[in-house]
N, C-alpha and C positions, 0 to 999 in steps of 0.2 A: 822703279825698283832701285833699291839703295847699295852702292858699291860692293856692301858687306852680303849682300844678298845675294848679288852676278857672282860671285866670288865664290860664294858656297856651290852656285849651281855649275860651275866650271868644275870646282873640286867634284861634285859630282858625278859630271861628262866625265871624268876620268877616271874615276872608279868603273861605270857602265863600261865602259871600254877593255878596261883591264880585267875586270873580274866577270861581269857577269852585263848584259843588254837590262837587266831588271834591275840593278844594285839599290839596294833601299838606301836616302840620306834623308834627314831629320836637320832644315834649315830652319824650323820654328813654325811660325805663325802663316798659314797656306790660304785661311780662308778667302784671301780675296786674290788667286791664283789660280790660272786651270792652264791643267799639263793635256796638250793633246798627242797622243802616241801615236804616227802615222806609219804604217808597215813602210808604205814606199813615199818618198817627197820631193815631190818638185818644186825646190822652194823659188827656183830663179827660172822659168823658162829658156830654153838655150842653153842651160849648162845641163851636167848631167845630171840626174836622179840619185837622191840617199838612200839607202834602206837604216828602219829602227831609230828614227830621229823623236825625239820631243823636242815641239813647240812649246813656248814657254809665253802665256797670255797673264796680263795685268792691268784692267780700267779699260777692255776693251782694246789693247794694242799689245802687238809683239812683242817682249823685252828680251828674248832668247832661241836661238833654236840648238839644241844640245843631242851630242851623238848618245846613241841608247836608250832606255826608255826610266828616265830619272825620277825616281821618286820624291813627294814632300808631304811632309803631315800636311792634313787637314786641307789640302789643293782639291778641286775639283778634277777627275779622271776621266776625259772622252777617247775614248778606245779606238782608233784608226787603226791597227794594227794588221787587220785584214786588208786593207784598204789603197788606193791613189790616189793623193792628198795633193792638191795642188792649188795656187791662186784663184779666188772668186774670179770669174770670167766676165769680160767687159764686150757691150756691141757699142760700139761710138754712133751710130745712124740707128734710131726708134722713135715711135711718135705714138706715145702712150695714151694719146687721148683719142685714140680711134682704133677699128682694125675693120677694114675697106671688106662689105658683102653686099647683097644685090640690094639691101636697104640702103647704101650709104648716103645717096645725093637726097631721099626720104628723108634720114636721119637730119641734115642740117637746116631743114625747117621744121622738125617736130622734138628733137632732144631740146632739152633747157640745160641752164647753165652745171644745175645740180645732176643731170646726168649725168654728164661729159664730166665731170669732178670722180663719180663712182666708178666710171668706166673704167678711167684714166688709174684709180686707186687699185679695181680689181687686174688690171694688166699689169701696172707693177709687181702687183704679189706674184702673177704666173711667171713674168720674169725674175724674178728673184729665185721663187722655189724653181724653176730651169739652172739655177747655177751664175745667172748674170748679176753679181753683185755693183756692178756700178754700171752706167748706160750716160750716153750722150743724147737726149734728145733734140731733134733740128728741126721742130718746125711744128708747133701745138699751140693751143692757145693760152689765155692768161691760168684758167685752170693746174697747169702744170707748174707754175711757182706755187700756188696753194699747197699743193702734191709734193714738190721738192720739202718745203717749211714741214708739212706733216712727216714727212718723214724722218726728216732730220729733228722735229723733236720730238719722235718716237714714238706720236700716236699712231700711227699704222705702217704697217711692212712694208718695205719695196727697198729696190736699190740706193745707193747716192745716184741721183741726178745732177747733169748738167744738163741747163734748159737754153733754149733760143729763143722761145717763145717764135712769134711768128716772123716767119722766113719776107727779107727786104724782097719785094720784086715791081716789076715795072707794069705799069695799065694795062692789061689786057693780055699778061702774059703767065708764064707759071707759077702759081703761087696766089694772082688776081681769082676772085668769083667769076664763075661761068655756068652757062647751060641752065640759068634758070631766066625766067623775065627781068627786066630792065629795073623793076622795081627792089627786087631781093637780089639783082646781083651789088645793086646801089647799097644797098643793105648789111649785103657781106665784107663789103670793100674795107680792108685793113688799112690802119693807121700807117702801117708799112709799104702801102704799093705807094712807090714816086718815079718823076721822070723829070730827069734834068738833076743838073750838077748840084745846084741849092738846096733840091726838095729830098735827092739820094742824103744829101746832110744830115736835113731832118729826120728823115728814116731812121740811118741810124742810132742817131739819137735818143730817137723817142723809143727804139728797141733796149737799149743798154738802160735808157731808164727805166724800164717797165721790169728790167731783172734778168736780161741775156748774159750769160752768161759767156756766150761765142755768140759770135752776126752770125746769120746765116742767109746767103744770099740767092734768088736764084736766075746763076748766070744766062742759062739755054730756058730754051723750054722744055717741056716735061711728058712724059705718058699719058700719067691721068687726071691730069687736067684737062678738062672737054672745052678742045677747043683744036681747030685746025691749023694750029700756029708752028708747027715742025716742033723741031728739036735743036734748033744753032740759036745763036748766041742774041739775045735779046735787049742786056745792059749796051749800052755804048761805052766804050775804054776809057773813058773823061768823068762818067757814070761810077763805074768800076774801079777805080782808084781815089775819085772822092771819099765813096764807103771806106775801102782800106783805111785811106790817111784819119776820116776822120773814127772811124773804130782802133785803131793804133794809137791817138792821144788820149781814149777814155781807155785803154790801159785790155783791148779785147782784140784776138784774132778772131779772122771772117773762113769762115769754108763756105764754099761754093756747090752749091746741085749745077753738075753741067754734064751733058751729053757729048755735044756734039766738039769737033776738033778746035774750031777757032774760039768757040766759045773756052772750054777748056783752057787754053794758051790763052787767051787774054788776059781771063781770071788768074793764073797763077803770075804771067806778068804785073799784075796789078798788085801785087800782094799777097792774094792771098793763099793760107800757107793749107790748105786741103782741099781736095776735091771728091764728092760724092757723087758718086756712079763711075765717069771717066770712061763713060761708052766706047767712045771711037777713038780714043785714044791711040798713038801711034810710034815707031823709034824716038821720032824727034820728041813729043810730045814728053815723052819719058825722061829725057834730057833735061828738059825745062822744068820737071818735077824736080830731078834730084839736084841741079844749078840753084835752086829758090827753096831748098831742101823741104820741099814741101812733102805730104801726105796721099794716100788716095784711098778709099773707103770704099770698095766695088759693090758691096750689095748686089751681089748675082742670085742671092737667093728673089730678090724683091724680082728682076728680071724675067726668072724662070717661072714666077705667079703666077703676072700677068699676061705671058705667051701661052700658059697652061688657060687661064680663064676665054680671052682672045677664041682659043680653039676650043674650047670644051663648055664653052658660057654662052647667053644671049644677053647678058644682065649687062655689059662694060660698052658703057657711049660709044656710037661707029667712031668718033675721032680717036678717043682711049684704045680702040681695038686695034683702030690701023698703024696706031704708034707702037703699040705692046710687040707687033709681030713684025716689025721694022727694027727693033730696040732692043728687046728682050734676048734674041737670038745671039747677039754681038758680043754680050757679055760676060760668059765665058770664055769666050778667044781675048776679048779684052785683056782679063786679070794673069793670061797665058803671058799677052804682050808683055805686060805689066812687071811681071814677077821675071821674067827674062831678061825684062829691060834693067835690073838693078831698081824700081819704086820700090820706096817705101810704103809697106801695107798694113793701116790696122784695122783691125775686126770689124765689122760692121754690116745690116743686113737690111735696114730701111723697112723691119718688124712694123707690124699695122695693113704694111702690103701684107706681109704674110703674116700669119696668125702669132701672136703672143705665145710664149714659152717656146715655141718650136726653132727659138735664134739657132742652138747650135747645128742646123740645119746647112747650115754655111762652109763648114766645116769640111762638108766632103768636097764642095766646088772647090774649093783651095786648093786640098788635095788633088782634084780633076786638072786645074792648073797647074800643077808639077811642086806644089810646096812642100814637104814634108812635114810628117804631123809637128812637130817639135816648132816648126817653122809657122805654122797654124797656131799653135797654142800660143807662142809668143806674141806674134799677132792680138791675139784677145787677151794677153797680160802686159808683160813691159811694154809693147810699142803702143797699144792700146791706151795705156796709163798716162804714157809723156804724150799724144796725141791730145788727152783731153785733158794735160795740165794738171792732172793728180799721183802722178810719177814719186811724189815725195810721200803719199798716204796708200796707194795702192799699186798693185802689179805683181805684186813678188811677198814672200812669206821671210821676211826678215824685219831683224827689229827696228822698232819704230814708225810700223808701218801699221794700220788697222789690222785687224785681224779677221782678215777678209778669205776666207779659204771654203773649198770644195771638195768631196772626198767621190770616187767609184770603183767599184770592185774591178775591172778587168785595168791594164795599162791603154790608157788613150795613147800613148808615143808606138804604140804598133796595133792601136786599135780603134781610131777616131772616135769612133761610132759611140762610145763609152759615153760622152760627154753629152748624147741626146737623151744620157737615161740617168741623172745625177742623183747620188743615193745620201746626200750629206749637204746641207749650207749654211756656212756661218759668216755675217757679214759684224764687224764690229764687235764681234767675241761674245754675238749671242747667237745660239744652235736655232733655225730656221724648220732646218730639213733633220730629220736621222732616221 
């Protein structure tokens, strides 16, 4: 937008102001302009709410947000005015190219490549139409850069992704093939499982080339991964800081899947600057988050899945089951811990455990952990956004930023609940949802 342009729309804001919330101006030539009128806006999470704001979009990004509802010839008019408008919402933890049912261990000897491609396409669009305009995925296969590139040039719907593609981990641990014969676990085995300081090198190496976007490592062991290997810490510390140092000169932070406590605290000693789940986390443990000013990404909904299937299922490996209902239970006292202790927390739900589109499900455990809503939505907008390195394109409804926004009829800031029923999505300043 051209100086002469902001200029007119300022003069504008200030007639809305003085005269009338509707004031007609006539800046010229609108056609490649759309004014979105939002009753209520939350364009910065953590600050307060506007009322009778227009958004001012141009190529797809924000060039203004103006008091009143300003008019311009020949603009395109999206009518929020009933409405709570607020930032496309982000999960940093989803893994698009699955979502875990009593088919699944089925599923990875009988899908092909072109499944798991359509799978992976039709889960974006449901997270997208939920409201999740941008997502971190940790831990998918090559598939998911295919998914990234389509989307990003525009042949089919979904969020921006950040990929990982497959998660670094160590022989025979979380993240390694399991629970089938010797032949197809041999089969399975990723480029990325190593052991020892040389081959953690390789690893991640050969992750960053393949198009990781973030390492994603996994420190402890895991739930559902079938295998009786617990849940503490699986890298060796020498292991764990090779990966950092060498994901640090190709220019990549590493988040960690870790459970258990020393696992945890190793990882975040080592570098790296996030952790996903942070189960058993502890006072101290908290310390050494915000000392390394790192991140934490609780995923209590993925938690609450797997102790619901555990007890209500016969489908989930007795190893899987007896982790689920050891693990599962923690993790809302966890993010209790968490959020008391001063960590830093962004949005994230480890979606695939639990069902596609149903992310803002998360929402009320936060809340159950003593957050307030405001403190929640932040969460999946600004701290979400610097989490996953996109802080400068998304997070907030200001200019210069995509035009990434969400609209629902009731106020999410005294009514969470709003935000699992999303009546509006426009990522990139094109309407999804209305």
């Amino acid at each position: 937008m051209t100086d002469l342009t902001k200029a007119l729309f300022s003069t504008a804001a200030a007639i809305a102001i003085s005269v009338s919330a509707a004031q007609a101006h006539d800046t010229g030539d609108g056609d490649d302009l759309t004014l979105v009128y939002a009753g209520t806006l939350l364009a910065v999470p953590g600050t307060p709410a506007e009322t009778q704001q227009t958004i001012v979009i141009e190529n797809g990004k924000i060039t203004d947000v103006l008091n009143g509802y300003v008019e311009h010839d020949g603009a395109n008019i999206i009518d929020l005015k009933d409405s709570f408008v607020l930032p496309g919402l982000i999960d940093s933890h989803i893994h698009l190219s699955h979502e875990w049912s009593p088919s699944v261990r089925l599923d990875g000897v009988t899908k092909e490549d072109g499944d798991v491609a359509y799978d992976a396409a039709s889960n974006a669009r449901k997270t997208l139409m939920a409201g999740f305009t941008a997502v971190q995925d940790v831990g998918g296969p090559k598939e998911i850069f295919a998914l990234r590139r389509a989307i990003n040039a525009g042949k089919i719907d979904g969020p921006h992704i950040r990929a990982a593609g497959r998660a670094i981990s160590v022989t025979g641990g979380h993240g390694d093939s399991h629970g089938y014969i010797e032949d197809i676990t041999d089969m399975f085995k990723s480029k990325t499982v190593c052991d020892g300081v040389a081959d953690c090198r390789r690893a991640t190496r050969y992750a960053i080339k393949s198009g990781a976007d973030v390492v994603k490592i996994t420190a402890t062991g895991g739930v559902l991964s079938n295998t009786n290997a617990g849940t503490g810490q699986q890298f060796f510390d020498d292991e764990l800081k090779a990966i950092v140092d060498t994901a640090n000169t190709m220019g990549r932070k590493v988040t960690a899947h870790a459970h258990g406590k020393t696992g945890i605290e190793s990882a975040l000693k080592a570098g790296v600057k996030s952790i996903e789940h942070g189960t058993y986390l502890d006072a101290g443990t908290a310390q050494l988050f915000k000392s390394n000013d790192a991140v934490l990404v609780p995923t209590v909904l993925a938690g609450m899945t797997v102790v619901d299937w555990a007890q209500n299922s016969n489908w989930l490996a007795p190893n899987s089951a007896k982790k689920a209902l050891e693990v599962g239970p923690q993790m809302q006292d966890m993010l209790t811990k968490a959020y008391k202790n001063g960590v830093t927390i962004a949005f994230g739900t480890d979606t695939g455990v639990s069902k596609h589109g149903e992310n803002a499900r998360e929402f009320g455990y936060m809340l159950k952990a003593g957050m307030s809503a405001s403190e929640a939505i932040a969460s999946a907008t600004m701290v979400a956004a610097k989490h996953i390195e996109m802080d400068d394109e998304i997070g907030s409804i200001e200019p210069g930023k995509y035009a990434d926004m969400i609209a629902v009829d009731g106020n999410p800031l005294t009514d969470i609940s709003q935000l699992s029923d999303v009546d509006f999505v426009m990522k990139g300043g094109k309407v999804y949802k209305d």
